[in-house]
Backbone as a ProteinNet text record, in pm:
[ID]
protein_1_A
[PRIMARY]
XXXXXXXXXXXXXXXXXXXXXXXXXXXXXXXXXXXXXXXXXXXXXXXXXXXXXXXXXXXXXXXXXXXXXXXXXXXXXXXXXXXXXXXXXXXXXXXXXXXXXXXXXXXXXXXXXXXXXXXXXXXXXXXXXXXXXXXXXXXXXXXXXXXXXXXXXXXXXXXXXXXXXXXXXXXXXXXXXXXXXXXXXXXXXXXXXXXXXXXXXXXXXXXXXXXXXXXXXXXXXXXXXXXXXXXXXXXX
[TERTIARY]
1880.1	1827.8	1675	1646.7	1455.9	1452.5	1310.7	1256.2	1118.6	1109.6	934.4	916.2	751.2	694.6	612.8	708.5	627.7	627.9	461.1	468.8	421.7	409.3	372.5	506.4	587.7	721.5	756.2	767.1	832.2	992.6	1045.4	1202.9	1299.5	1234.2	1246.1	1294.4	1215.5	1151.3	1294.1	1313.6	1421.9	1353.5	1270.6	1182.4	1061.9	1051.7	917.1	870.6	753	604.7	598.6	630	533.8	416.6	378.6	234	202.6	43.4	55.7	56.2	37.5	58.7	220	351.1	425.9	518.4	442.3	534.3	483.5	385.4	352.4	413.4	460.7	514.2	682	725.7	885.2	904.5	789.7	840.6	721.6	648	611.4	657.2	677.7	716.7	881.7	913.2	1050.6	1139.6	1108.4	1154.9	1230	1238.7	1301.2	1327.5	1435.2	1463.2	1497	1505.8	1574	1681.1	1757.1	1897.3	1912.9	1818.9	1833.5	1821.7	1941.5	1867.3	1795.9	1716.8	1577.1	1648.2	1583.7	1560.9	1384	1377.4	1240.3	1256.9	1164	1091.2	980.6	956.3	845.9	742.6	844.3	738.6	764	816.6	844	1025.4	1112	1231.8	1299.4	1235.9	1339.7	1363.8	1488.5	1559.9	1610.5	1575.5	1591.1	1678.7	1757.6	1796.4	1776.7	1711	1695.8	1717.4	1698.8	1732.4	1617.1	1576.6	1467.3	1480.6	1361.7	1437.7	1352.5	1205.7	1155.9	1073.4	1069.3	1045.4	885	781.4	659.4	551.2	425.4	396.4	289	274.4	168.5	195.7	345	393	543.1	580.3	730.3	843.4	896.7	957.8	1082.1	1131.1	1232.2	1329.9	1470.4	1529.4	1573.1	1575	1659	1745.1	1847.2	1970.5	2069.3	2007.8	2049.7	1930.9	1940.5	1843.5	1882.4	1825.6	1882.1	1758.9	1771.6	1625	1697.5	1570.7	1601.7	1677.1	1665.2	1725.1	1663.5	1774	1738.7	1679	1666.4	1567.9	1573.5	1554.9	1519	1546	1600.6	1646.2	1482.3	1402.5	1277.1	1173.5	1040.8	900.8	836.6	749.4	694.3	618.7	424.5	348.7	278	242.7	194.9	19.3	-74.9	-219.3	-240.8	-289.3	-330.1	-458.7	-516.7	-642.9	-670.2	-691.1	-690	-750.5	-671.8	-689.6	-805.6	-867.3	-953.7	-944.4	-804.5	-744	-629.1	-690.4	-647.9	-487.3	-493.2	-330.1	-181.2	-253.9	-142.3	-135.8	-288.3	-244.2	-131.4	-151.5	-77.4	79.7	92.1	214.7	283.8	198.4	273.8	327.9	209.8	268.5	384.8	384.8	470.9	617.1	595.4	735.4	809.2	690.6	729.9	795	721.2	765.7	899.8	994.8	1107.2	1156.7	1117.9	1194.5	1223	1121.8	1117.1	999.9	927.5	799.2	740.4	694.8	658.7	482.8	420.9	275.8	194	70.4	10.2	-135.7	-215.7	-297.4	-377.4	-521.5	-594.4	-715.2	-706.9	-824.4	-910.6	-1058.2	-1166.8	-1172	-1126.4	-1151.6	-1295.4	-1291.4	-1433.5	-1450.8	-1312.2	-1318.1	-1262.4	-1286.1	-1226.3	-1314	-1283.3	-1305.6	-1313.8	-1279.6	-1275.4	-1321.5	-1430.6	-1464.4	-1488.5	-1420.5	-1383.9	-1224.8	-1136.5	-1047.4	-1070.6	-1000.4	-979.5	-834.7	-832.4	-662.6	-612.6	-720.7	-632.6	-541.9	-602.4	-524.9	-411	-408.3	-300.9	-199.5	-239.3	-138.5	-41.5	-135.1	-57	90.6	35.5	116	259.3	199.3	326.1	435.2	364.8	422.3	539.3	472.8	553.6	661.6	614.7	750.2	848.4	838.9	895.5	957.2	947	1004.4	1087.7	1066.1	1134.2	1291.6	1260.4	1340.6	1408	1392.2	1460.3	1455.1	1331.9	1268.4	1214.9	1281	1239.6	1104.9	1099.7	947.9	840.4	689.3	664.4	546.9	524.1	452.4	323.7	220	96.3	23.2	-71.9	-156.8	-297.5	-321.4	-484.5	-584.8	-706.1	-843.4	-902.1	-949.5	-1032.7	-1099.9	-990.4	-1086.2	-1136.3	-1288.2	-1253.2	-1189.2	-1157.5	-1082.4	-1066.1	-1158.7	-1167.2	-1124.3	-1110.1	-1076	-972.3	-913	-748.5	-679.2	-732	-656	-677.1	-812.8	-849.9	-815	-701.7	-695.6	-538.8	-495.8	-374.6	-260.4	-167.8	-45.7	62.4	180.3	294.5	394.1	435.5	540.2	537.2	562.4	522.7	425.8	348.7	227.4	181.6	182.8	241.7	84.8	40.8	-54.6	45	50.2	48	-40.2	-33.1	-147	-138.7	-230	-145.4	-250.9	-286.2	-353.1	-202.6	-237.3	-120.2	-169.8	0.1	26.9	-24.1	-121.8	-155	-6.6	107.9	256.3	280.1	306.4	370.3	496.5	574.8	716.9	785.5	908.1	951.9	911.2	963.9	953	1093.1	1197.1	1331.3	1352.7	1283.3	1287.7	1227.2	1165.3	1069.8	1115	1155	1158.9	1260.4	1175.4	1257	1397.7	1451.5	1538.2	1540.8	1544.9	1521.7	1407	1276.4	1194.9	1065.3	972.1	799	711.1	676.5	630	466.7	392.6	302.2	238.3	224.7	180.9	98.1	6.4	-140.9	-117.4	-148.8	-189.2	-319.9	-320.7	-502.2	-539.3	-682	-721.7	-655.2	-746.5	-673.1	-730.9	-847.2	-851.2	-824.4	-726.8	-677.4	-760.3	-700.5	-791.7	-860.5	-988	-1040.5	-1011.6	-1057.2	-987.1	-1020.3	-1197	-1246.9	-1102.6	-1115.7	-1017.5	-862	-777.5	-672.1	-681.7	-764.1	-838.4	-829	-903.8	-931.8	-800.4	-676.4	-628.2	-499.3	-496	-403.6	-450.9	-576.2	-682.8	-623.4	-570.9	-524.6	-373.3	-304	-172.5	-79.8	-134.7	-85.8	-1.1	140	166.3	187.3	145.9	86.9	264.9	306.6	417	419.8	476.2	540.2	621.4	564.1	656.9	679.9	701.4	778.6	681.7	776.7	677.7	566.8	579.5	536.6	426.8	308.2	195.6	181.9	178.5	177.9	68.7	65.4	-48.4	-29	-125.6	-136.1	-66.6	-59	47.9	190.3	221.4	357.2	383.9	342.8	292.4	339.9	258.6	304.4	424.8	474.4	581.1	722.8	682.8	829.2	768.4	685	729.8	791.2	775.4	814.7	983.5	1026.2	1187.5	1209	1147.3	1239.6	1227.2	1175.2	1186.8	1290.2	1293.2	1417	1584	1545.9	1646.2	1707.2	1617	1694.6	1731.5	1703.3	1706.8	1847.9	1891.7	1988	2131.3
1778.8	1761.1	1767.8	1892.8	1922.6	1791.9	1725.9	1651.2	1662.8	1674.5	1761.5	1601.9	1577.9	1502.5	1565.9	1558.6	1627.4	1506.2	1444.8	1325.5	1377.6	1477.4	1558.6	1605.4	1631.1	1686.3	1652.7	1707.4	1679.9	1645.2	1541.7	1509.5	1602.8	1635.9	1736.2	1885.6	1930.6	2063.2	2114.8	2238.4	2315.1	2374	2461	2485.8	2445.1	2424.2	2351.3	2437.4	2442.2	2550.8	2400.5	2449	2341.1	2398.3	2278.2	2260.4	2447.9	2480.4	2499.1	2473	2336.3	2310.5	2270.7	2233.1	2184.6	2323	2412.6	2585	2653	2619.5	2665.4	2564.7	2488	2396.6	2435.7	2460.6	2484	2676.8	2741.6	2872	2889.6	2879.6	2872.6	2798.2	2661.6	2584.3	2528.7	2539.5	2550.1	2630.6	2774.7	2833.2	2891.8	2836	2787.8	2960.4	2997.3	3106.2	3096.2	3233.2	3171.1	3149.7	3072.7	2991.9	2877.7	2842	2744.5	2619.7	2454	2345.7	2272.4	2199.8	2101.6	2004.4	1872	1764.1	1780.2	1678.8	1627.1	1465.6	1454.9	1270.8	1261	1189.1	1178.2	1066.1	993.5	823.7	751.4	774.6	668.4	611.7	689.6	633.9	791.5	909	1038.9	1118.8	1163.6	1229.2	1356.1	1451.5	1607.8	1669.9	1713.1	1845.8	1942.2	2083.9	2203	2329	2445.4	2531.3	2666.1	2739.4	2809.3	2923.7	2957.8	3104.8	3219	3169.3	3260	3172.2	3187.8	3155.9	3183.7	3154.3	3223.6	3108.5	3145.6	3052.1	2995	3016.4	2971.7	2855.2	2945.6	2865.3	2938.8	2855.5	2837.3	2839.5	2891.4	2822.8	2841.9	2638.3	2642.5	2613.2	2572.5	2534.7	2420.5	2354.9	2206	2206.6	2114.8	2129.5	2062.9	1909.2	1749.6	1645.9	1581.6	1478.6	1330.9	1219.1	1110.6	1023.6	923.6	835.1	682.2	622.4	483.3	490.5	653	618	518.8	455.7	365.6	235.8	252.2	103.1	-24.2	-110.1	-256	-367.3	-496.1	-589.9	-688.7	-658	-772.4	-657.3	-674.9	-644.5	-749.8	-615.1	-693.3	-620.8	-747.8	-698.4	-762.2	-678.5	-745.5	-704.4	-828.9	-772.3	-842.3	-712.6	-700.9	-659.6	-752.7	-713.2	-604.9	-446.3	-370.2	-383.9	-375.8	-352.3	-288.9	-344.5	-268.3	-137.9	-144.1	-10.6	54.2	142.4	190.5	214.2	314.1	314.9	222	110.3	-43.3	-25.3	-44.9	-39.1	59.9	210.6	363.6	295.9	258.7	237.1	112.8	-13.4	-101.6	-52.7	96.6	150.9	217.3	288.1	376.3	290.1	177.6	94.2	43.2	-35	-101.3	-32.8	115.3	179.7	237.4	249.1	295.9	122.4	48.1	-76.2	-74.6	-73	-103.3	-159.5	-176.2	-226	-137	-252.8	-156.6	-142.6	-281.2	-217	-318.3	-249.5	-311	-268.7	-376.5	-420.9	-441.2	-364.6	-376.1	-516.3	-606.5	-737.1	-726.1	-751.5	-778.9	-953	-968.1	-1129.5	-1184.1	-1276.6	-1336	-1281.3	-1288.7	-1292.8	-1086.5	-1031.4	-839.4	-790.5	-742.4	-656.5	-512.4	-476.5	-373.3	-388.8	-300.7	-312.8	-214.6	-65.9	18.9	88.8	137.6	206.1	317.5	411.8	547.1	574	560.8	530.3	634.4	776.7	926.6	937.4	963.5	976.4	849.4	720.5	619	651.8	710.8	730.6	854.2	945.6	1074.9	1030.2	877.7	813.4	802.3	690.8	632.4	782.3	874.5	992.5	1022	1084.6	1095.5	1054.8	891	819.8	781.9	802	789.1	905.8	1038.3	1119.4	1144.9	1084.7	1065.4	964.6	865.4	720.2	765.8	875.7	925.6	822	743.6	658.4	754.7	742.8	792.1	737.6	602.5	500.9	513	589.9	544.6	453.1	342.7	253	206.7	171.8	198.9	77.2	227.6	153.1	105	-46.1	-50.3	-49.7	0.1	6.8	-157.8	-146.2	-267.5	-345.5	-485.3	-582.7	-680.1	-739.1	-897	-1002.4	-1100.2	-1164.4	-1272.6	-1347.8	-1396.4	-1330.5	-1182.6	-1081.5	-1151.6	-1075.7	-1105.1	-1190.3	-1327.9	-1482.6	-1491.5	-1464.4	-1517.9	-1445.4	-1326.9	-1244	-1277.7	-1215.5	-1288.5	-1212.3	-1269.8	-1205.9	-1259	-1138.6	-1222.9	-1285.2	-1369.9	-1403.8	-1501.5	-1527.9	-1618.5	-1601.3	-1665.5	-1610.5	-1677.2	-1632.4	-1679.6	-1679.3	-1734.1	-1745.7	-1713.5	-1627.4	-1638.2	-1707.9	-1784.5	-1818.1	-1901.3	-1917.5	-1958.4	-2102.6	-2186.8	-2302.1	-2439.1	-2467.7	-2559	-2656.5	-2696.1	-2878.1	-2749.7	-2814.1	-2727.7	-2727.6	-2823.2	-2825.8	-2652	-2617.7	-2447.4	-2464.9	-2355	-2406.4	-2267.7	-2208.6	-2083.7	-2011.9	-1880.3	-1803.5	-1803.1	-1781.4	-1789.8	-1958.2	-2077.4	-2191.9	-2189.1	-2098.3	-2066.2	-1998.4	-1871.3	-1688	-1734.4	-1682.3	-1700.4	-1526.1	-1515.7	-1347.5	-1296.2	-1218.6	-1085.9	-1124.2	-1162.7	-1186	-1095.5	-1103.4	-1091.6	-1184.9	-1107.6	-1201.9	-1131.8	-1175.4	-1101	-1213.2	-1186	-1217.4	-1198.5	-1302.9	-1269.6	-1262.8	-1165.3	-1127.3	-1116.7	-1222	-1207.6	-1115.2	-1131.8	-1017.2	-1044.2	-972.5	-1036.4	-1204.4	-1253.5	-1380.2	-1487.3	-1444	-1491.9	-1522.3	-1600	-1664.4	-1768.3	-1781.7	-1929.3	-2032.6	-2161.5	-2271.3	-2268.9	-2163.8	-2167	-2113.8	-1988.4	-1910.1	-1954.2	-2040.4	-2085.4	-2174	-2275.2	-2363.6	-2307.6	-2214.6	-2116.9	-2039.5	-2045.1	-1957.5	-2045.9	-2153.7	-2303.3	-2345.8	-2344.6	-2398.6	-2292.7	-2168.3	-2062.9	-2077.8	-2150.5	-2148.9	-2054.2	-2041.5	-1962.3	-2114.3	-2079.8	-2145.6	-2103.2	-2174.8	-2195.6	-2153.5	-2079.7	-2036	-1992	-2011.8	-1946.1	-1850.4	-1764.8	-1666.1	-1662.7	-1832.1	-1781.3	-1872.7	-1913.4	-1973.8	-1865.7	-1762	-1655	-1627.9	-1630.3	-1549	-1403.3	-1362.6	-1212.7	-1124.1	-1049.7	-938.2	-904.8	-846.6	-817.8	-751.7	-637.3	-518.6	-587.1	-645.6	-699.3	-829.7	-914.1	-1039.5	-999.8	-848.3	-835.9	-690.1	-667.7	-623.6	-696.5	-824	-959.6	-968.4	-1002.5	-1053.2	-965.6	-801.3	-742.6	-712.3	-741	-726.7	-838	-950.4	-1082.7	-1088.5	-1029.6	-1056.6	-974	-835.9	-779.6	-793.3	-867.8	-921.9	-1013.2	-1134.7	-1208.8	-1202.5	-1069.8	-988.5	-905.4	-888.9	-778.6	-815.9
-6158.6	-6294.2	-6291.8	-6383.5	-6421	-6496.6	-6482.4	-6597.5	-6632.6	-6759.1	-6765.6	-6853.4	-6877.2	-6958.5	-7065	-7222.5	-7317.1	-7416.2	-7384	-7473.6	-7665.9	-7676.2	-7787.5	-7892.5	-7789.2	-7886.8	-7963.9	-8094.1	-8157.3	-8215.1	-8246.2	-8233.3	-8306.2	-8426.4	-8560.6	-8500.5	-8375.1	-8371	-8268.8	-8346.2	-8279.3	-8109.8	-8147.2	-7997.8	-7981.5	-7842	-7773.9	-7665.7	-7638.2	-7540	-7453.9	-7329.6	-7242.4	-7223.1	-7155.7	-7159.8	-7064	-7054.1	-6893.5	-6765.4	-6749	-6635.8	-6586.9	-6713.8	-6709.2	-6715.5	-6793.1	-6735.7	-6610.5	-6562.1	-6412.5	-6317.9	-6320.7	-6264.3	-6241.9	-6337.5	-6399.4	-6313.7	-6368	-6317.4	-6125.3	-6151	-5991.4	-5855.9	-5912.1	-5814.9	-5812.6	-5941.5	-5879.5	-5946.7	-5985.7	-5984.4	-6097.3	-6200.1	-6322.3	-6413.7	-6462.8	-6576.8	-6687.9	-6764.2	-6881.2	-6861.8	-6996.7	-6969.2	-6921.5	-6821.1	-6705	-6816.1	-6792.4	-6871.9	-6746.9	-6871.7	-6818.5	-6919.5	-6889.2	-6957.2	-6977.8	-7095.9	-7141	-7202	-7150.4	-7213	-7272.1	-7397.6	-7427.5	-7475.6	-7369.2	-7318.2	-7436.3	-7557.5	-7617	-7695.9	-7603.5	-7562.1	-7641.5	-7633.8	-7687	-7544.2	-7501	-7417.3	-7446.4	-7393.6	-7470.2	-7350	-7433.1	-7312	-7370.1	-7309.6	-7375.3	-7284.6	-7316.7	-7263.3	-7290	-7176.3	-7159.2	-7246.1	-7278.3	-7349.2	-7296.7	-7291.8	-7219.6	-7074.2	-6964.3	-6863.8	-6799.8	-6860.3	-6847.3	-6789.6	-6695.6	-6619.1	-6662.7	-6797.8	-6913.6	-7039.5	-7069.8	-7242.9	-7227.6	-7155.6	-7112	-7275.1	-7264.6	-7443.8	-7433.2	-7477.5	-7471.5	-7595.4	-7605	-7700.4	-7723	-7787	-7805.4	-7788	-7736	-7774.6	-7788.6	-7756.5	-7742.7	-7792.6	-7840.1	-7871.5	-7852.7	-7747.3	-7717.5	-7769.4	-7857.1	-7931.5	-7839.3	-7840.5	-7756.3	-7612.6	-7544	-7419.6	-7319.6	-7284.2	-7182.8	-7236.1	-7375.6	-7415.2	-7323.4	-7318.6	-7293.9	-7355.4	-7386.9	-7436.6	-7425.6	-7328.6	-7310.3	-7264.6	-7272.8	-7248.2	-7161.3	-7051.6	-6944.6	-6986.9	-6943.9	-6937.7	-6817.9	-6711.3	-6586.3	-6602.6	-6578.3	-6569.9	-6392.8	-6338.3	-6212.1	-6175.6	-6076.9	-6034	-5921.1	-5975.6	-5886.1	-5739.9	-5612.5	-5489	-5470.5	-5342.4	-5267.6	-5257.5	-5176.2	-5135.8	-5241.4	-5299.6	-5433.1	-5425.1	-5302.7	-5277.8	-5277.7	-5266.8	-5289	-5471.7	-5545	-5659.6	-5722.5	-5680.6	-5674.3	-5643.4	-5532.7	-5509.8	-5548.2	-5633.1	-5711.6	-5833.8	-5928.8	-6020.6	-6016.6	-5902	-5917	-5929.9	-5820.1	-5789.1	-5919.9	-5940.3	-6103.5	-6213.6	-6236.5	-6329.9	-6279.6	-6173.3	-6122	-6155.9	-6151.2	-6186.2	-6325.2	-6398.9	-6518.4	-6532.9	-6666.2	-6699.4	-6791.5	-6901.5	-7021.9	-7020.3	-7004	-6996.4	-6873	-6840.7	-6710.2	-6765.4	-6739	-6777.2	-6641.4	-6615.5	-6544.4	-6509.2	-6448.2	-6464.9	-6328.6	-6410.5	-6347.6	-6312.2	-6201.3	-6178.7	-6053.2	-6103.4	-5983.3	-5836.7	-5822.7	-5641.4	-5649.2	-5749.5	-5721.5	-5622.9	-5540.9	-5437.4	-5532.3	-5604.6	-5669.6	-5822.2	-5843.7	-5991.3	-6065.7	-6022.1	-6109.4	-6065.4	-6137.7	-6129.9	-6255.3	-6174.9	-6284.8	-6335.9	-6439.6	-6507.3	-6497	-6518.9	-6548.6	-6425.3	-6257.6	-6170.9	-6192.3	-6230.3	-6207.4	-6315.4	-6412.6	-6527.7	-6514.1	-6371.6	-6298.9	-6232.4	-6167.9	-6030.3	-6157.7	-6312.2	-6357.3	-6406.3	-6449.3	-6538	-6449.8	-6278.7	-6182	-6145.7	-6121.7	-6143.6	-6241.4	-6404.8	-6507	-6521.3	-6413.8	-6440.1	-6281.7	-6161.6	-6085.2	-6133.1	-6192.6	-6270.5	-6353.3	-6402.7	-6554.9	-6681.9	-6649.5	-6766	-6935.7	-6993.9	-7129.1	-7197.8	-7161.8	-7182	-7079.3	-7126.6	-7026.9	-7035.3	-6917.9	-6910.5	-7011	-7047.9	-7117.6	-7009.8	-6957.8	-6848.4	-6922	-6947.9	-7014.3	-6905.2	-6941.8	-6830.8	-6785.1	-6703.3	-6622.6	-6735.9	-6734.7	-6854.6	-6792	-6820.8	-6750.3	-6757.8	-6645.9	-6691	-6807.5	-6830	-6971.5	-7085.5	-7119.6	-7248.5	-7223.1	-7096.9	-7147.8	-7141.5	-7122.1	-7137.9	-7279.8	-7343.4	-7472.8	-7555	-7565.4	-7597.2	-7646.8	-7802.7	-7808.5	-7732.5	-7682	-7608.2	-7680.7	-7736.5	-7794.8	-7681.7	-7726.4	-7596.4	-7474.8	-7346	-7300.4	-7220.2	-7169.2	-7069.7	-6964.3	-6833.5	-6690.1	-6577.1	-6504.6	-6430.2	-6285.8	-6216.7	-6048.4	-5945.9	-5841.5	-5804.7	-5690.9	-5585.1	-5453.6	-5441	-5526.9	-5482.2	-5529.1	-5412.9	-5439.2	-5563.8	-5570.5	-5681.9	-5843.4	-5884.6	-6070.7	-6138.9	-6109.1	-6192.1	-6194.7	-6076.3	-6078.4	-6017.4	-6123.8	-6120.8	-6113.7	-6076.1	-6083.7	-6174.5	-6177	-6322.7	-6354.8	-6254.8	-6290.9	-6432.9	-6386.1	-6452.9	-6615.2	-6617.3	-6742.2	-6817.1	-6751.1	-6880	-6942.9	-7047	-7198.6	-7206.5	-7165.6	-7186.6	-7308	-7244.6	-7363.4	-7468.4	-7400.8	-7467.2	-7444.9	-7495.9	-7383.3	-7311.7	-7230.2	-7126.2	-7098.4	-7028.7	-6955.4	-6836.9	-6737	-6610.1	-6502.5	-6497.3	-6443.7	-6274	-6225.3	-6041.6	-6026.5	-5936	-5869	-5788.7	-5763.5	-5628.3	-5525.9	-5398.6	-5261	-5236.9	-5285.8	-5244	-5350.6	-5469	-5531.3	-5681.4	-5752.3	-5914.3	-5820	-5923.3	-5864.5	-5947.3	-5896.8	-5984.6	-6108.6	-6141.9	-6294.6	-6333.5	-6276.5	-6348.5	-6419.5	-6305.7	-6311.1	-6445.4	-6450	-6570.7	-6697	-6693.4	-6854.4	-6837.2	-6782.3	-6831.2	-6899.1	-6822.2	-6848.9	-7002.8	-7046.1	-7169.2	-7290	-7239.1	-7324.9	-7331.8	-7287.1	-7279.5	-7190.6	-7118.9	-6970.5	-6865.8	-6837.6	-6732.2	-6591.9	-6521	-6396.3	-6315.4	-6216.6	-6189.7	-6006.4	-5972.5	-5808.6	-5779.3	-5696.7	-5704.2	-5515.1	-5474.8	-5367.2	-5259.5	-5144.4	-5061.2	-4963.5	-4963.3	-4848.9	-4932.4	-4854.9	-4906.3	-4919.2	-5053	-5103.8	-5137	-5070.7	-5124.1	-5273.3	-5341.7	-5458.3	-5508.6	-5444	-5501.3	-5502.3	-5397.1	-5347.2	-5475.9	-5486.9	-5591.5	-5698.3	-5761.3	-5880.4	-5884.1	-5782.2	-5773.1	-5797.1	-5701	-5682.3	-5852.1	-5905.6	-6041.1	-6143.6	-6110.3	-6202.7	-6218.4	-6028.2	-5993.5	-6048	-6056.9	-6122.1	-6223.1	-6299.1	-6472.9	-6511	-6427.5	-6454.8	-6414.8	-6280.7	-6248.9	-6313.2	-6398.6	-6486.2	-6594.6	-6627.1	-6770.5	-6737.2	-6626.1	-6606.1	-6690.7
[MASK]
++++++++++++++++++++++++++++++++++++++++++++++++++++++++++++++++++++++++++++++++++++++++++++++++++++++++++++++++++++++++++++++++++++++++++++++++++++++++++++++++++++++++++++++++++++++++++++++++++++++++++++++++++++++++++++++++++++++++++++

């Protein structure tokens, strides 16, 4: 099964032009003719199957010929904000993971102790597309840019709202003990040397609870990976 990402398509529209990079893709690299079906997604829960008509390595054009709305939807919304890695590639490969899990949006944070204080979303939004089209995810993710951390505590979030954090005692209690199902959530991951106690403070003062995700000390990427398998896991 082809899966192209045409977040533009229209639901209405009998035929659709991929992009060019998404018809050089289809007829150069793998090969693709007319007749041949593809699927399409277009990140906000429509599932297409269509069929080629002309096969060209510019403006591919194909036909509709199925239309699926709300594939795959979700019963609950995750929103994980993570403090991008040093080493960019952990961040790359928490997206990619998450979005093959499930996860609706991720939220970039500038915290005290970041080792890292710029990321570039275009290449990371390459990593989620990839994988939303590896996953056969119809949704895909909405990655926000590097905020500090104060924006996004003080910032309203619907739903419940979770602190990660490895300083002992602060009353941190599972997330399994907490999540509300089939609800929203969003959930704060620190750098590698964690929130500091300002931080933990102001985010408790905002109505953030303080939570464990486990006795083993976790790297970042990993941290907010286990939280994104357990929200879905208790959602399953």
């Amino acid at each position: 099964m082809q899966i192209f990402y045409t977040p533009d398509i229209n639901p209405q529209a009998a035929v659709y032009t991929l992009t060019e990079e998404e018809s050089k893709h289809a007829v150069r690299v793998l090969r693709l003719a007319a007749q041949d079906i593809i699927q399409l997604v277009d990140g906000r829960g429509g599932f297409y199957t269509a069929r080629i008509l002309e096969a060209h390595p510019k403006k591919t054009q194909l036909q509709i010929t199925e239309v699926q709305q709300q594939y795959g939807k979700r019963d609950h919304y995750l929103h994980i904000a993570v403090a991008p890695t040093k080493n960019i590639e952990r961040l790359e490969w928490f997206l990619e993971k998450a979005t093959e899990i499930g996860i609706d949006e991720i939220s970039l944070i500038l915290c005290q102790r970041s080792e890292r204080k710029e990321a570039k979303t275009d290449r990371l939004n390459k990593i989620i597309t990839s994988a939303v089209k590896q996953s056969l995810k119809a949704y895909h993710p909405q990655l926000n840019s590097l905020t500090p951390f104060s924006k996004m505590v003080q910032s309203y979030h619907e739903g419940q709202k979770f602190i990660a954090h490895c300083l002992p005692g602060k009353d941190k209690v599972s997330l399994a003990s907490q999540l509300e199902l089939q609800g929203s959530c969003l959930i704060l991951i620190g750098p590698e040397g964690d929130f500091t106690e300002k931080e933990i403070a102001e985010a408790l003062q905002n109505g953030f609870k303080p939570i464990t995700l486990g006795e083993s000390r976790l790297r970042t990427e990993t941290a907010a990976l286990e939280a994104c398998f357990e929200v879905n896991f208790l959602n399953r």
